[in-house]
MDTraj code that builds the backbone (N, CA, C; nanometers):
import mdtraj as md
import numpy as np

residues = "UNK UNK UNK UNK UNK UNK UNK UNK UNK UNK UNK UNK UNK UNK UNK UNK UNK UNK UNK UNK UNK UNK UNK UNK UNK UNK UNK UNK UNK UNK UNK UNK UNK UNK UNK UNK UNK UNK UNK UNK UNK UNK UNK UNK UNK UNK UNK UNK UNK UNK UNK UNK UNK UNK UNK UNK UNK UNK UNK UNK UNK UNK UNK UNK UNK UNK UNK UNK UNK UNK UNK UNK UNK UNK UNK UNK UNK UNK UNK UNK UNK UNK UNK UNK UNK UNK UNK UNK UNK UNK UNK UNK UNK UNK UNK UNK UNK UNK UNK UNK UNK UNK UNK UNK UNK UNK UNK UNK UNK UNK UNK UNK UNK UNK UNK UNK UNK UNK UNK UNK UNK UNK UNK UNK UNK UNK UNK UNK UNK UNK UNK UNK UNK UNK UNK UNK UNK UNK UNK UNK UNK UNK UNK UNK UNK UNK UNK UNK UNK UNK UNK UNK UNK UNK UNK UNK UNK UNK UNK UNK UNK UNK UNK UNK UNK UNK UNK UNK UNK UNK UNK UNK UNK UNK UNK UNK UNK UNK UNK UNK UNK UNK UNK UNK UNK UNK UNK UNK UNK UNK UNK UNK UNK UNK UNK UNK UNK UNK UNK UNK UNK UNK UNK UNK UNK UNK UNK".split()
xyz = np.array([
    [-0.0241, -1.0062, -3.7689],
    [-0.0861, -1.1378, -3.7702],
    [-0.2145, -1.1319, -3.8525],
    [-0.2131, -1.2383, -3.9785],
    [-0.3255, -1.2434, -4.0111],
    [-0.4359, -1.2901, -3.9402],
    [-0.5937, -1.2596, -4.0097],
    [-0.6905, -1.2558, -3.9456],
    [-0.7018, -1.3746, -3.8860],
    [-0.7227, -1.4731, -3.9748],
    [-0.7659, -1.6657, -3.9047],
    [-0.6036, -1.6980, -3.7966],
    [-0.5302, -1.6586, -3.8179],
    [-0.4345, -1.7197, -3.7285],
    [-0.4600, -1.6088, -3.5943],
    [-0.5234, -1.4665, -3.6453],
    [-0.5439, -1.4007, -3.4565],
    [-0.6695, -1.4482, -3.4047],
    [-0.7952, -1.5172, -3.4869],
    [-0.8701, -1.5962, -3.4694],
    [-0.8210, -1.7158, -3.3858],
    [-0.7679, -1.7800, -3.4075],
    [-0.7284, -1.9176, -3.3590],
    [-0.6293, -1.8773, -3.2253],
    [-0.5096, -1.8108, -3.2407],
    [-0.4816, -1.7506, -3.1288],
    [-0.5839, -1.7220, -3.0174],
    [-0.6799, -1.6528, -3.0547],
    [-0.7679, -1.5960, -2.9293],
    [-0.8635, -1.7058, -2.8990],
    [-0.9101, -1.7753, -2.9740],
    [-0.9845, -1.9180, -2.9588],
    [-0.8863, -2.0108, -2.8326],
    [-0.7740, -2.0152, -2.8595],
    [-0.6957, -2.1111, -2.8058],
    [-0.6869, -2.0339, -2.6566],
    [-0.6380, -1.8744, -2.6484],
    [-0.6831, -1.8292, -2.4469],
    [-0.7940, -1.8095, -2.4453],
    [-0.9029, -1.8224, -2.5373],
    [-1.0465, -1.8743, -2.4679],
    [-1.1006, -1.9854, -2.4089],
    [-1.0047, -2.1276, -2.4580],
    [-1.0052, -2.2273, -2.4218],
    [-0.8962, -2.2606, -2.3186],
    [-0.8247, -2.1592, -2.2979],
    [-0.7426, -2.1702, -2.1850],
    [-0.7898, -2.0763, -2.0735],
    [-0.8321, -2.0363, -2.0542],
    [-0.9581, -1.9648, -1.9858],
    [-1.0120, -2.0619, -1.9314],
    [-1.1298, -2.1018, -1.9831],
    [-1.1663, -2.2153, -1.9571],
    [-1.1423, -2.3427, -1.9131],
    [-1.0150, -2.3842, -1.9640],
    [-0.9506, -2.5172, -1.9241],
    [-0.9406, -2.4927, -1.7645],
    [-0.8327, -2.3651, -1.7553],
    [-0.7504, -2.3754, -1.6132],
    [-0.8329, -2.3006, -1.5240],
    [-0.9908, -2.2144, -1.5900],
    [-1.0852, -2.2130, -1.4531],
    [-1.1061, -2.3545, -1.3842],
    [-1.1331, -2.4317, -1.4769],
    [-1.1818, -2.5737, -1.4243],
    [-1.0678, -2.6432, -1.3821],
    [-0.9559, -2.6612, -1.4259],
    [-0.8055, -2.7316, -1.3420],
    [-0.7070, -2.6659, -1.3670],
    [-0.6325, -2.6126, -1.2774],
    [-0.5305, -2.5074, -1.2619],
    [-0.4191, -2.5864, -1.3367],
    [-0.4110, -2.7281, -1.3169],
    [-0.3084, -2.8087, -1.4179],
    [-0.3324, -2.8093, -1.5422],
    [-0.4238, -2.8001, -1.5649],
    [-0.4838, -2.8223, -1.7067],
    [-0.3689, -2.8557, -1.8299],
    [-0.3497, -2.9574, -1.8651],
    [-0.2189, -2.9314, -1.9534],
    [-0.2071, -2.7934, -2.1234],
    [-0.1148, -2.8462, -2.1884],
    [-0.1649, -2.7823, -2.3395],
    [-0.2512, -2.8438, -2.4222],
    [-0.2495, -2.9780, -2.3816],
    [-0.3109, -3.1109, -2.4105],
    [-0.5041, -3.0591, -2.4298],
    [-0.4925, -3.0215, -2.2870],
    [-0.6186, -3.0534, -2.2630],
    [-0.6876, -2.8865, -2.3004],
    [-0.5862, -2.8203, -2.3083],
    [-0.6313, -2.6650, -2.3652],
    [-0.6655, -2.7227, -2.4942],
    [-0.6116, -2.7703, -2.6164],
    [-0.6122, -2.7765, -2.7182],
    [-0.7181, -2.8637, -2.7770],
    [-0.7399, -2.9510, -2.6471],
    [-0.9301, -3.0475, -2.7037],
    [-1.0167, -2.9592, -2.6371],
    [-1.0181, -2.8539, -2.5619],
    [-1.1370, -2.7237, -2.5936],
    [-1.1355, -2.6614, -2.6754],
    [-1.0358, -2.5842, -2.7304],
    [-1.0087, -2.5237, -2.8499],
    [-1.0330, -2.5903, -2.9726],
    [-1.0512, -2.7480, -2.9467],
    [-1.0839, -2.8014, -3.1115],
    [-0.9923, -2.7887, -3.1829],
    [-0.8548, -2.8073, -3.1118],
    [-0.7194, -2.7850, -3.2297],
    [-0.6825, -2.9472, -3.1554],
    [-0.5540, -2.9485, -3.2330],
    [-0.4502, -3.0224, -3.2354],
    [-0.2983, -2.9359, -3.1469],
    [-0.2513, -3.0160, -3.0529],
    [-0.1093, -2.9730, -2.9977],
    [-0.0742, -2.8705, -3.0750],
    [0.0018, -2.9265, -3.1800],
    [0.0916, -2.8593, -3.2954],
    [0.0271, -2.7002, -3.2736],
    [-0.0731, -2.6959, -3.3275],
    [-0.1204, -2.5641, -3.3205],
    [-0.1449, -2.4750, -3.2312],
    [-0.1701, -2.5611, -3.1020],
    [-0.1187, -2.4690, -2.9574],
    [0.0251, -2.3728, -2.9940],
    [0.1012, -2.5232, -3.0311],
    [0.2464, -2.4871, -2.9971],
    [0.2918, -2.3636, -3.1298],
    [0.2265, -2.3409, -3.2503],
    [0.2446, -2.2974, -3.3432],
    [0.1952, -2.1424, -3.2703],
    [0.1189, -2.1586, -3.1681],
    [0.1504, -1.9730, -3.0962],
    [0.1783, -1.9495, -2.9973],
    [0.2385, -2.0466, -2.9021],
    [0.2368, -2.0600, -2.8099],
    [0.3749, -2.1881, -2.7640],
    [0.4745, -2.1023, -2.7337],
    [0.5974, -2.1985, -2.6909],
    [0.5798, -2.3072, -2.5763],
    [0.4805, -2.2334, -2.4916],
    [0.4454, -2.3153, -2.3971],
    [0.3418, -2.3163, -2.2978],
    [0.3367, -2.3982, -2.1536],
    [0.2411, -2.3245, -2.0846],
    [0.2657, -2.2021, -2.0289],
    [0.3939, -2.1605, -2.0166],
    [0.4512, -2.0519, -1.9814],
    [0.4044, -1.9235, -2.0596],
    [0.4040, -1.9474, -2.1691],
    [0.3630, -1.8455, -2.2940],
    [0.2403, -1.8379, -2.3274],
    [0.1703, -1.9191, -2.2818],
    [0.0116, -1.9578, -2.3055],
    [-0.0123, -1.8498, -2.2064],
    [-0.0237, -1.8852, -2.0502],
    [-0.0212, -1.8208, -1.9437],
    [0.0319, -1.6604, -1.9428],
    [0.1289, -1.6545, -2.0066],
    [0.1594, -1.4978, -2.0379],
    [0.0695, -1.4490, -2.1626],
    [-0.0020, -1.4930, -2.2383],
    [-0.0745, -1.4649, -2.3181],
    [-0.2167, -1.4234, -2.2531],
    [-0.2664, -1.4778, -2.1549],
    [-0.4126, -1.4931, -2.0984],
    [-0.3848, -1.3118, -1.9748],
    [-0.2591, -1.3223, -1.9248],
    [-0.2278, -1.2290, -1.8201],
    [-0.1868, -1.1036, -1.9195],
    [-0.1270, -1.1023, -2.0918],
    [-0.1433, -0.9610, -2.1478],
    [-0.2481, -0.9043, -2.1618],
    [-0.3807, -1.0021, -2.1919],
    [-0.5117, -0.9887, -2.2008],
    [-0.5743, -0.9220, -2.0792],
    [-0.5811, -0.9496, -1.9509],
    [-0.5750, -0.9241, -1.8087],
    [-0.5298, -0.8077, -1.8175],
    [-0.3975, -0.7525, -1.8193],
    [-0.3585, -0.6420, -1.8486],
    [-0.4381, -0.5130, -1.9216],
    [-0.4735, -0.5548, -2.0595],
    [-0.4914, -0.4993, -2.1468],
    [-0.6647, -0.4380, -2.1035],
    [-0.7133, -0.5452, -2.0436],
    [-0.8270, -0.5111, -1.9941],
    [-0.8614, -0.4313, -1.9253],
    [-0.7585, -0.4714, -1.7793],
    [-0.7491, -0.3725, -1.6539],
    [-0.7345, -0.2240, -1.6984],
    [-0.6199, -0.2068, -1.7830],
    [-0.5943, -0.0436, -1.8269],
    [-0.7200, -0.0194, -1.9046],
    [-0.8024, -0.0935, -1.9767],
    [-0.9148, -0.0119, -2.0691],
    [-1.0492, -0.0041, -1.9671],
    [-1.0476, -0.0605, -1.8561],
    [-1.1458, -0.0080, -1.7365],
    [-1.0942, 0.0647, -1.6846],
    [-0.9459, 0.0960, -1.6765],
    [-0.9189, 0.2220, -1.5927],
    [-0.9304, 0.3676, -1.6536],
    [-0.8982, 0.3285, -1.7970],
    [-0.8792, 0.4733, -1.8718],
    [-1.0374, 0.5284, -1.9120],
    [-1.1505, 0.3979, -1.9173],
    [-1.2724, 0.4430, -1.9560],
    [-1.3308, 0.6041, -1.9602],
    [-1.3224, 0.6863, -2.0270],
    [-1.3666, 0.8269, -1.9547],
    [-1.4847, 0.8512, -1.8826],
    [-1.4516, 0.8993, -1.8187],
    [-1.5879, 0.9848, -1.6699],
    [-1.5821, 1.0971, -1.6505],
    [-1.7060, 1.1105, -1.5646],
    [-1.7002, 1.2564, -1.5731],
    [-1.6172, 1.2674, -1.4155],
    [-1.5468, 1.3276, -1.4206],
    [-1.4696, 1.3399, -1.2512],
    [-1.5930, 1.3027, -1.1204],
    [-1.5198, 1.2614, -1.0354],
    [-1.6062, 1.1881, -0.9057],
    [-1.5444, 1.3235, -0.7860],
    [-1.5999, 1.3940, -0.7356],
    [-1.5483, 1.4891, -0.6521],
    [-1.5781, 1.3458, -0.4934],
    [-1.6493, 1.2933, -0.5198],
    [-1.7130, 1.2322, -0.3973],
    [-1.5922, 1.0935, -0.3520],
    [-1.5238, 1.0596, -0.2937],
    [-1.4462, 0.9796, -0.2798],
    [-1.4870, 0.8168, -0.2544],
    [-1.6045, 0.8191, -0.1896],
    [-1.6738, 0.6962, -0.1780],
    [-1.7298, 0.6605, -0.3327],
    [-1.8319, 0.7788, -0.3793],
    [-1.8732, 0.6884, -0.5039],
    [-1.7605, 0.6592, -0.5819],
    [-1.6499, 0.7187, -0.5933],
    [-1.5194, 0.7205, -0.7209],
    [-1.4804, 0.5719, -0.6607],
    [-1.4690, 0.5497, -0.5686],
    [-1.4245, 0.4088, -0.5201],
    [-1.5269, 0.3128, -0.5180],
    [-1.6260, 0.3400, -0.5249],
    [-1.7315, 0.2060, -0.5842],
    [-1.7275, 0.2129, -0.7321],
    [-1.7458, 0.3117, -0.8064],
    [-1.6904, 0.3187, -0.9438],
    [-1.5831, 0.2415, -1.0036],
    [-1.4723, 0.2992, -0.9116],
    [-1.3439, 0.1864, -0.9124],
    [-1.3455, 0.0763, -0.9227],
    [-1.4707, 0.0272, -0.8213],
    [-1.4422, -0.1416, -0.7985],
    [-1.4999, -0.1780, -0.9509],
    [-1.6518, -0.0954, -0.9358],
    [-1.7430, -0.1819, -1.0473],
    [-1.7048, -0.1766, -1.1542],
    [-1.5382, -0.1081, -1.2128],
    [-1.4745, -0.0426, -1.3103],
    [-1.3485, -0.2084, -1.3402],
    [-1.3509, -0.2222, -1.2223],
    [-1.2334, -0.3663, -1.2252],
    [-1.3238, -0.5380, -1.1736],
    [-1.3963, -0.4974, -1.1185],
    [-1.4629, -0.6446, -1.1090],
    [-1.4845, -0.7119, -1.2126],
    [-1.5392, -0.6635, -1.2993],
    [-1.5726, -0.7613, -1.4155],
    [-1.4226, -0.8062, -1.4981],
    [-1.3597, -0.6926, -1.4946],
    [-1.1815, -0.7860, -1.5470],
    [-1.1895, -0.8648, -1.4334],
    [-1.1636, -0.8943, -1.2736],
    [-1.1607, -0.9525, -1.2025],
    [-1.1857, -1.0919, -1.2617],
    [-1.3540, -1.1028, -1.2536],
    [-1.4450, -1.2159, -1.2261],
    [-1.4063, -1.2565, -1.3694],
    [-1.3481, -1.2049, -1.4764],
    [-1.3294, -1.2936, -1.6308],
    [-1.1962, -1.3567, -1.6304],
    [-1.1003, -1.2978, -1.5583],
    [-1.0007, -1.4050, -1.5592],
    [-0.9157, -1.4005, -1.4031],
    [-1.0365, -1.4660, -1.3180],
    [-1.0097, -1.4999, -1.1953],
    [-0.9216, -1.6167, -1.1923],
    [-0.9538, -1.6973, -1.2738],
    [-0.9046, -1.8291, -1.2682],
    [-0.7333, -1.8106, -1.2356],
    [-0.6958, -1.7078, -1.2710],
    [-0.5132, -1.6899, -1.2524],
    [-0.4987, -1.6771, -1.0869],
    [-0.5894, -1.6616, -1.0289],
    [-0.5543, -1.6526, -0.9051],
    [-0.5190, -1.7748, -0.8794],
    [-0.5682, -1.9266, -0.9630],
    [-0.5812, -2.0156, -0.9126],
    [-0.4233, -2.0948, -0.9617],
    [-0.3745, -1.9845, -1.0443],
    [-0.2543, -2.0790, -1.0749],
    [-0.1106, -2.0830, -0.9699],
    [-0.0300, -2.1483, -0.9931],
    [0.0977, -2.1574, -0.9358],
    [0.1618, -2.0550, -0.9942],
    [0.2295, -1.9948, -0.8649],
    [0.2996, -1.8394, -0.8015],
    [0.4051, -1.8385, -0.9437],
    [0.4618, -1.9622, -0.9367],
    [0.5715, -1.9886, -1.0666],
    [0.5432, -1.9835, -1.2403],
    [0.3757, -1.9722, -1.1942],
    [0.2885, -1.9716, -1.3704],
    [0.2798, -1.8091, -1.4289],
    [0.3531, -1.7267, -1.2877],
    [0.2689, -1.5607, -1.3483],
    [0.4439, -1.5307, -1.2809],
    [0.4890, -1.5504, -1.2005],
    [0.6098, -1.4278, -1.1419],
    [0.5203, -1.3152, -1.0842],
    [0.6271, -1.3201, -0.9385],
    [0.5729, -1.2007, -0.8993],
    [0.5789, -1.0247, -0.9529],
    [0.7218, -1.0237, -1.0112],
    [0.7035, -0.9122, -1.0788],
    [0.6433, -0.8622, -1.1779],
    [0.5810, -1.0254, -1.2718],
    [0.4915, -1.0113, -1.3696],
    [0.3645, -0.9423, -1.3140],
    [0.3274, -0.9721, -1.1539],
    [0.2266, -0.9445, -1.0958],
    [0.1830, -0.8420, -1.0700],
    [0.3380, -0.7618, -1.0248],
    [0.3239, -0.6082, -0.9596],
    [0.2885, -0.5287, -1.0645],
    [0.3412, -0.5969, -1.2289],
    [0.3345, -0.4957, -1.3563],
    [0.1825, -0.4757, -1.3385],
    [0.0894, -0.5973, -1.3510],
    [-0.0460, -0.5865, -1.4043],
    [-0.1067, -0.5201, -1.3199],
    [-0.0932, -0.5152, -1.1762],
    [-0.1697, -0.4627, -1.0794],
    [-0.1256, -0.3340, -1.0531],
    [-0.0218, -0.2686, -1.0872],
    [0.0353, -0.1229, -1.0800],
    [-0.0816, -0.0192, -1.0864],
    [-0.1109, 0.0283, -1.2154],
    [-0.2438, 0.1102, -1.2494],
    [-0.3128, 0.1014, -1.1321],
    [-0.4302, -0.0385, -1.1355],
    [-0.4754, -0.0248, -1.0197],
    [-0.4866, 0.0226, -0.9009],
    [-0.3786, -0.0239, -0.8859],
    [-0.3041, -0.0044, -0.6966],
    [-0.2975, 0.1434, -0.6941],
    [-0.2178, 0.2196, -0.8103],
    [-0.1798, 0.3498, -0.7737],
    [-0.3547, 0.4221, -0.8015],
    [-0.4221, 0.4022, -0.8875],
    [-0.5521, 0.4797, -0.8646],
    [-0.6417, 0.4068, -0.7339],
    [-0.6027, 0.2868, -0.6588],
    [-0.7006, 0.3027, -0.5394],
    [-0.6114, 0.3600, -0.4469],
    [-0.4712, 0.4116, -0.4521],
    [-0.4252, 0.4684, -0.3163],
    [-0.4707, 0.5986, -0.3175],
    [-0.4526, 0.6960, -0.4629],
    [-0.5337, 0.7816, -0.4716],
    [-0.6957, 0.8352, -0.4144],
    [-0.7357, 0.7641, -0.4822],
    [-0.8748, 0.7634, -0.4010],
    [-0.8692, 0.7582, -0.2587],
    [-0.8373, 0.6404, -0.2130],
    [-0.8131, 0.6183, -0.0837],
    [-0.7519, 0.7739, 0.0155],
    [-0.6022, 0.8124, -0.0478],
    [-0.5960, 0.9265, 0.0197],
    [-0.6931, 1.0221, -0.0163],
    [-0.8055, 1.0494, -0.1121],
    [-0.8720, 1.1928, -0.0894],
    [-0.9523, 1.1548, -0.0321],
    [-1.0183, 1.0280, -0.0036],
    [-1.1225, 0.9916, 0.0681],
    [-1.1335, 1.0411, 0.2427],
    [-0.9714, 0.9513, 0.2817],
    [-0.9089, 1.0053, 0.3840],
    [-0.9319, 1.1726, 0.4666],
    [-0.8580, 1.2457, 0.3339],
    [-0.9002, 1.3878, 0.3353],
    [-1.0016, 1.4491, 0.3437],
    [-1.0898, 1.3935, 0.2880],
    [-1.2286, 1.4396, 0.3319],
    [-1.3391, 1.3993, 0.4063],
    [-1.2694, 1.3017, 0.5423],
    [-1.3580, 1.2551, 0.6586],
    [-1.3936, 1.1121, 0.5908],
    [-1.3948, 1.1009, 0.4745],
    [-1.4904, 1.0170, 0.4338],
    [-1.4826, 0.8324, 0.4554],
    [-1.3493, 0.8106, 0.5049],
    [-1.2370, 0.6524, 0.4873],
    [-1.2040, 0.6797, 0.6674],
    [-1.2569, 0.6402, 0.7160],
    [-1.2386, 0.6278, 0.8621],
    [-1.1016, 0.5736, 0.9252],
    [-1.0061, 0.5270, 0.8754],
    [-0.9311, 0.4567, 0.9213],
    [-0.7484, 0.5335, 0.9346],
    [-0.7012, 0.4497, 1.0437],
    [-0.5704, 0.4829, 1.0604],
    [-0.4715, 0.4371, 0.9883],
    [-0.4855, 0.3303, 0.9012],
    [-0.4106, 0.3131, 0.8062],
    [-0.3627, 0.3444, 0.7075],
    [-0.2560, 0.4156, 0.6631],
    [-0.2315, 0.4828, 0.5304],
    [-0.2631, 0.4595, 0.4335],
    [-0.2675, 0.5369, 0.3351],
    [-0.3395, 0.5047, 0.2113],
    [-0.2641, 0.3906, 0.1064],
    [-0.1206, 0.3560, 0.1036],
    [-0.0520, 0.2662, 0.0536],
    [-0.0991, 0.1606, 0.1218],
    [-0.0338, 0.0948, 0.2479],
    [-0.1303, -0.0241, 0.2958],
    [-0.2248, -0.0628, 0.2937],
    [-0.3243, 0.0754, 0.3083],
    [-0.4541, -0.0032, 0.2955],
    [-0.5096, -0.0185, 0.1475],
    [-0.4387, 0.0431, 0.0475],
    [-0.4499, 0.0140, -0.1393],
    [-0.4714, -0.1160, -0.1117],
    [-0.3282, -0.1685, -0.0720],
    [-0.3392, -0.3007, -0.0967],
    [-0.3571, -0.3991, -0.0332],
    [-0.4160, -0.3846, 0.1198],
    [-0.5469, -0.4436, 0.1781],
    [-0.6357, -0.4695, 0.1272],
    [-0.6965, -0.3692, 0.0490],
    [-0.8344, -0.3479, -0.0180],
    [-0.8390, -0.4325, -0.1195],
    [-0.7130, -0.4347, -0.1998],
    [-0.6486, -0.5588, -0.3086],
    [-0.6856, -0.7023, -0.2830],
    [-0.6235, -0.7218, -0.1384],
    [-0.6331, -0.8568, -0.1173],
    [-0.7692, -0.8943, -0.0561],
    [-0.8579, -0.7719, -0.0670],
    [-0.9959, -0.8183, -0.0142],
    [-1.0907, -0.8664, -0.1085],
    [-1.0247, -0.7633, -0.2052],
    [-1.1730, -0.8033, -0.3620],
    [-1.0874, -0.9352, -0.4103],
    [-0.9808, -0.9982, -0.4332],
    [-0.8883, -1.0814, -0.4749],
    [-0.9721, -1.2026, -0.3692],
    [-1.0046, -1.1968, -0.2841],
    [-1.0630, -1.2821, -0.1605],
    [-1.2024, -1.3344, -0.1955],
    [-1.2428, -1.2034, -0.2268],
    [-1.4048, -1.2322, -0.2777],
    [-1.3995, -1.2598, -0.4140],
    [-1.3210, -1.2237, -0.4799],
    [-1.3102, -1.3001, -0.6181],
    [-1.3167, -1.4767, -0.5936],
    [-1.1846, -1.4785, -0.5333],
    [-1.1931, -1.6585, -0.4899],
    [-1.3018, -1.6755, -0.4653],
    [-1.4188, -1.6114, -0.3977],
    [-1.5203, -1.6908, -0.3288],
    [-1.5762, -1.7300, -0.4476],
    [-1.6000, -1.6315, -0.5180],
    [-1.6979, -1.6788, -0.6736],
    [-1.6362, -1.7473, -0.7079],
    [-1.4935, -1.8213, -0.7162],
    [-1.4343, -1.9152, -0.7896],
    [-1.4744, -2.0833, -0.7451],
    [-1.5155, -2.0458, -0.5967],
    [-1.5335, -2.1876, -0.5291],
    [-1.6910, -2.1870, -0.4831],
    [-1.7375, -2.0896, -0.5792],
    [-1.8987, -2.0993, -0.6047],
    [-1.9292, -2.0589, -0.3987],
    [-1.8953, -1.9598, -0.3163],
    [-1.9223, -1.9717, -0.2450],
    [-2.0008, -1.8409, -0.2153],
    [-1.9985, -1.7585, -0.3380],
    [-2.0704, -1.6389, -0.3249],
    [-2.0737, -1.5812, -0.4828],
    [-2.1712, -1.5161, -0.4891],
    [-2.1773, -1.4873, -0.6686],
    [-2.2151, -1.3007, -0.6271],
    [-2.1460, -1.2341, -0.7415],
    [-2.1706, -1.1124, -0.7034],
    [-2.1353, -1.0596, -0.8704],
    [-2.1571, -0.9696, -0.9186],
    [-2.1764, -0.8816, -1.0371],
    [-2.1053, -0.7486, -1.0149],
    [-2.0896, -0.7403, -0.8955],
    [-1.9806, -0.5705, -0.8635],
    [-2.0510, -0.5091, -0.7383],
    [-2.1701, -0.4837, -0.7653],
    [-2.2395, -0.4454, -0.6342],
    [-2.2319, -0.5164, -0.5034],
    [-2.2149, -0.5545, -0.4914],
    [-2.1727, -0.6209, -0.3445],
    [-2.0597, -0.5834, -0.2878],
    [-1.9407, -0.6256, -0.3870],
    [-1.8156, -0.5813, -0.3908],
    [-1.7995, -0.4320, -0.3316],
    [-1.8500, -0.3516, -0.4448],
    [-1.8703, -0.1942, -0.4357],
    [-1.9068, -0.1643, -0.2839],
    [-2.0131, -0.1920, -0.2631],
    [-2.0402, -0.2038, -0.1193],
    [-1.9465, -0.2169, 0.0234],
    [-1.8744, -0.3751, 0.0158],
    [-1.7850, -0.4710, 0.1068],
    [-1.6809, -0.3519, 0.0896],
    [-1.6407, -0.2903, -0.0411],
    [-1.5300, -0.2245, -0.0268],
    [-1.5084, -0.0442, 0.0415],
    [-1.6238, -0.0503, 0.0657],
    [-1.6739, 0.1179, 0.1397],
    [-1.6493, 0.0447, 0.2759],
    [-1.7442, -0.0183, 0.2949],
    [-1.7609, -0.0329, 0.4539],
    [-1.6194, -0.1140, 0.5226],
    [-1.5428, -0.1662, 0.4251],
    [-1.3966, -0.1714, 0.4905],
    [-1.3086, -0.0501, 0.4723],
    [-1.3462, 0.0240, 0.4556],
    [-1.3237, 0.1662, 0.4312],
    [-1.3366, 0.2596, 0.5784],
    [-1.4079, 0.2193, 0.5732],
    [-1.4937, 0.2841, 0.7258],
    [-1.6058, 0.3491, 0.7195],
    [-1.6787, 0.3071, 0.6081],
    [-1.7954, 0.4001, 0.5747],
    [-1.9025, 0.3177, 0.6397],
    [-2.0149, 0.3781, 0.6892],
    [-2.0877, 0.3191, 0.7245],
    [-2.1955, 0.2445, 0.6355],
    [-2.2817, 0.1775, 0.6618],
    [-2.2657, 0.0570, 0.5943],
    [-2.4097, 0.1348, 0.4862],
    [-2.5474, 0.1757, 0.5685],
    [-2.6245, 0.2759, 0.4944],
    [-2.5796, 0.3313, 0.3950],
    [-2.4962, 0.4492, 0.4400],
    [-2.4317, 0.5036, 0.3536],
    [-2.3609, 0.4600, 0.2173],
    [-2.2993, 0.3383, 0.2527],
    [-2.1838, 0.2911, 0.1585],
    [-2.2858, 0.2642, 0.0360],
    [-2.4330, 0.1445, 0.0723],
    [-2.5424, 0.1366, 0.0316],
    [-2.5719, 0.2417, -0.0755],
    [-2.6424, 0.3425, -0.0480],
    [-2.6834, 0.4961, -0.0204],
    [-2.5490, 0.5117, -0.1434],
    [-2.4582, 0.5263, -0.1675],
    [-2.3203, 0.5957, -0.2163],
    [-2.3818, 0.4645, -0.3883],
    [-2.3513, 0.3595, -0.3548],
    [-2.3185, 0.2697, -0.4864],
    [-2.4732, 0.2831, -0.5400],
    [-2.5752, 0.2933, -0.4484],
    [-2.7005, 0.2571, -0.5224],
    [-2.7335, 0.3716, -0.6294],
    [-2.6927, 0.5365, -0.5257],
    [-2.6910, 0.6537, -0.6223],
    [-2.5999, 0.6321, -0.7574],
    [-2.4669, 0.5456, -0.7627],
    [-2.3630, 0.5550, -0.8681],
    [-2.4507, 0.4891, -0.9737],
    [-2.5305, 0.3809, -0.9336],
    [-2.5613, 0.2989, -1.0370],
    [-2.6745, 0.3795, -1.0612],
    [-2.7371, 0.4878, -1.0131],
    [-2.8823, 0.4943, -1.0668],
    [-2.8556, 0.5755, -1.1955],
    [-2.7341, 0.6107, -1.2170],
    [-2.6759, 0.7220, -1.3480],
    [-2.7081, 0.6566, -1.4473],
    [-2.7132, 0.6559, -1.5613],
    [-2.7316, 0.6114, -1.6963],
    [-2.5452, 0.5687, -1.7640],
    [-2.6008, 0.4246, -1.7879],
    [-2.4399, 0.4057, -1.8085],
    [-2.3452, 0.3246, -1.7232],
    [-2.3876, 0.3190, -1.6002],
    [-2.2971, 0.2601, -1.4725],
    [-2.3583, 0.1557, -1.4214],
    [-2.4146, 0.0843, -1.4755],
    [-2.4739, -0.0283, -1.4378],
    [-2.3564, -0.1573, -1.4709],
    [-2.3305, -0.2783, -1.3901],
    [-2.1957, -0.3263, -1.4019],
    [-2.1945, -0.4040, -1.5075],
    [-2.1340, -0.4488, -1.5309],
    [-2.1972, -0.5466, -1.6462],
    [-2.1208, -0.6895, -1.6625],
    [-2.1730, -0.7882, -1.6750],
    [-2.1193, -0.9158, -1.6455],
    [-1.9849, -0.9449, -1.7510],
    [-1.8941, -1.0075, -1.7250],
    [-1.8048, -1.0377, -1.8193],
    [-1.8468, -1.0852, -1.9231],
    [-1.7889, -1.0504, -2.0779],
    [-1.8328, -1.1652, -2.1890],
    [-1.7453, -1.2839, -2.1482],
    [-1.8639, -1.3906, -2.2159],
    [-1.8355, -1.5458, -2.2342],
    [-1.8016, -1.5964, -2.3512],
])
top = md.Topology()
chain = top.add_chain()
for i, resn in enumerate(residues, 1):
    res = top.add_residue(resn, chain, resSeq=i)
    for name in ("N", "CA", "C"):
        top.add_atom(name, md.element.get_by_symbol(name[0]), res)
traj = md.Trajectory(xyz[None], top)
């Protein structure tokens, strides 16, 4: 793809971004008077809302794996590697939350399980060495509670969506120790040391 047409492409899920944070209906219509185009040219990359929507969730994707693969230096500590974790995916989170807001029929669920895979399998990880080393208090296995933990930051994501709480990762990082079973000092104590490193400070999504 040439340059001005991957220009305009990415202009157009920036404005769909935007559209369907603000109305989950949002048509192509109304994507295309943010974008400053005309229909036609939606449709000239985009077959539909279907394809629009799968366009915004490869992005999502593409994101999630380049916070996961980021290199580090190994986390022997299981709590900080899991506040790392979070503050490693929140900001993909909080940039294209808005999909939480769409209809189940706009993403497929198996489209769902693809994007969230990575994820899931590096917080069960964690989760079990955490386990192993006293550190995750709980009786729940490390698969269930992966994706407990899933539907908790996914929870607090919504909240920022309905403006009912605003958070940058640290909080998160936090909420997600102490449902852990860590105590709450500590959990504190664990994210405040992660961030005091050079480098790990969270950083807000671009706009």
């Amino acid at each position: 793809m040439r340059r001005a047409p991957r220009r305009t492409r990415a202009r157009i899920l920036e404005a769909a971004r935007e559209a369907l944070g603000r109305d989950p209906d949002s048509s192509l219509g109304d994507i295309a008077e943010v974008a400053g185009v005309v229909r036609r040219t939606v449709y000239g990359h985009f077959d539909g809302r279907s394809a629009l929507v799968e366009g915004l969730v490869a992005e999502a994707a593409a994101a999630l794996r380049q916070a996961l693969d980021a290199p580090a230096e190994p986390e022997p500590d299981a709590a900080r590697a899991l506040a790392r974790f979070v503050l490693a995916v929140w900001p993909v989170g909080d940039r294209y939350r808005m999909l939480l807001r769409l209809a189940p029929q706009d993403l497929g669920p198996e489209r769902v399980e693809e994007v969230l895979a990575p994820a899931r399998a590096t917080a069960e990880a964690i989760i079990t060495r955490g386990r192993r080393q006293g550190l995750f208090h709980t009786s729940v296995p490390p698969g269930p509670l992966s994706r407990a933990l899933e539907g908790y930051l996914l929870g607090l994501l919504e909240c920022v969506n309905d403006g009912t709480w605003a958070d940058e990762g640290t909080g998160a990082a936090t909420a997600a120790l102490i449902a852990m079973g860590v105590d709450h000092d500590l959990a504190v104590t664990r994210v405040r040391d992660l961030l005091s490193r050079p480098g790990e400070e969270p950083h807000a999504p671009p706009r």
